[in-house]
N, C-alpha and C positions, 0 to 999 in steps of 0.2 A: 648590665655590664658583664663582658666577659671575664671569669675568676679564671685565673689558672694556678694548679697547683703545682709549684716547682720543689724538685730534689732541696734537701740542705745542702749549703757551702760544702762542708768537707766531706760530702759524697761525689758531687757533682765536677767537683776539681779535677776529680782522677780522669776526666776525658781530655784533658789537654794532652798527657803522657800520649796517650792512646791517637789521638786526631797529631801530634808531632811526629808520631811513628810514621804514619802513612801518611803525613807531608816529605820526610825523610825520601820516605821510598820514592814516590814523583819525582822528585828533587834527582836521586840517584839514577831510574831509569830516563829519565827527561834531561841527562844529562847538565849537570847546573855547574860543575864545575869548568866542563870543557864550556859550555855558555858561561859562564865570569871572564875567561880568557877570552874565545872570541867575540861575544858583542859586548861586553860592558867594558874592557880592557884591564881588567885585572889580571890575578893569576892563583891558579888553584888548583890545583890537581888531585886526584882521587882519594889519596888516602887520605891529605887534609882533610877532605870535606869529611869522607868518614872520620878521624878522630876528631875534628872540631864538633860532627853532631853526638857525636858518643858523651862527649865531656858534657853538650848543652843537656842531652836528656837525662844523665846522671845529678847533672845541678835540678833542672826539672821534676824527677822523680823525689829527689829528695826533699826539695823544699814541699811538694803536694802532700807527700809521708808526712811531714814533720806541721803540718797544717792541718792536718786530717785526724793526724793522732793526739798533738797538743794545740787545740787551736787558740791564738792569741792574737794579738792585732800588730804583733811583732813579726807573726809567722805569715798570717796573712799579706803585710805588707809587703815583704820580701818575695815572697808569691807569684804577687800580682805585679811585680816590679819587674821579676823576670820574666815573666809570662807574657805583660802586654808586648815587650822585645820580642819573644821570640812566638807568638802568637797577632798581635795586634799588628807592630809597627811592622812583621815582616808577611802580613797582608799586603801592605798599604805597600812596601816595597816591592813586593811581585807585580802589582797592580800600577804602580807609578813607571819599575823599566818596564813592562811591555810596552804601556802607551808610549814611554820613551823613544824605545829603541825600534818597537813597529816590528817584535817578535817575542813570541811565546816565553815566557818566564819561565823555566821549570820548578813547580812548586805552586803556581797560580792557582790550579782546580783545587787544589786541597785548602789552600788558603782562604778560597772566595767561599768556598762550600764548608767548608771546617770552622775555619779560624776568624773569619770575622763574626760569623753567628756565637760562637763557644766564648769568644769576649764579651760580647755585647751581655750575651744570656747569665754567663757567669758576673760581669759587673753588677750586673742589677739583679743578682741573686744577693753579690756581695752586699749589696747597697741595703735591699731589701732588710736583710737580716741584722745589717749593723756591725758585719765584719771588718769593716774600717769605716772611719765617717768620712764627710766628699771631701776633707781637705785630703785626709791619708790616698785616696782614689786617685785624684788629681795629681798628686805628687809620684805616686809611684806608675801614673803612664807615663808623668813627663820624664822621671827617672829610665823610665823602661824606653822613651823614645833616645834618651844620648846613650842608652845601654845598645841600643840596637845603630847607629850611627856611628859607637866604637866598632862593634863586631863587623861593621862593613867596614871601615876604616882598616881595620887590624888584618881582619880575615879574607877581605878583597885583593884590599890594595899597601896592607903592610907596612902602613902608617907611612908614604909616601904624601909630601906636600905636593 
């Protein structure tokens, strides 16, 4: 049977900051904002997006720091809460408009190549080590999935019924 040996939790965390960065970037040069406007009909314009991702990888950074340096099952949950949001479920969003909409997501490659590996590999590093048990896991993607369904709500479309 293949062994493999994995980083610990609160080293391996730090690639999320780092894999956000350069989803940012795609995002920015790939145009995501002018794409919210035109194909998905929202609205969003440039500086938005840059201060809404400044604020997300500030809350990101810090909860990783505060994971890495006091690790607890408080710290990690919150974590992992924010993280599956703006890692997992906004995979599964770039990946859900393009098939939608029948054009390129900006943000896709980094997502598909990034962030759905760096979830999977980090939950089951999580798991592994006992950093939260499966009820904590479970709740805090499903937390991270209405966390990520506000941030489109909010940041898309502006809390518009």
């Amino acid at each position: 049977m293949l062994q493999m040996n994995l980083p610990p939790f609160r080293r391996i965390i730090w690639v999320m900051p780092a894999a956000f960065a350069l989803h940012i970037g795609e995002e920015f040069v790939g145009g995501f904002a002018r794409w919210v406007s035109e194909v998905v009909g929202g609205s969003m314009d440039v500086p938005v997006f840059l201060l809404n991702n400044a604020g997300f990888m500030a809350v990101l950074m810090a909860l990783t720091a505060w994971a890495a340096a006091r690790p607890s099952a408080l710290s990690a949950f919150l974590l992992m809460t924010w993280a599956s949001a703006n890692l997992f479920w906004d995979f599964l969003f770039h990946l859900v408009t393009t098939a939608a909409f029948d054009r390129y997501s900006p943000g896709l490659f980094t997502a598909s190549l990034l962030y759905y590996p760096i979830s999977m590999v980090i939950g089951l590093i999580a798991w592994k080590e006992g950093v939260l048990p499966r009820s904590g896991f479970i709740v805090s993607t499903g937390l991270g999935a209405v966390l990520m369904g506000f941030v489109i709500w909010a940041g898309l479309f502006h809390f518009a019924l």
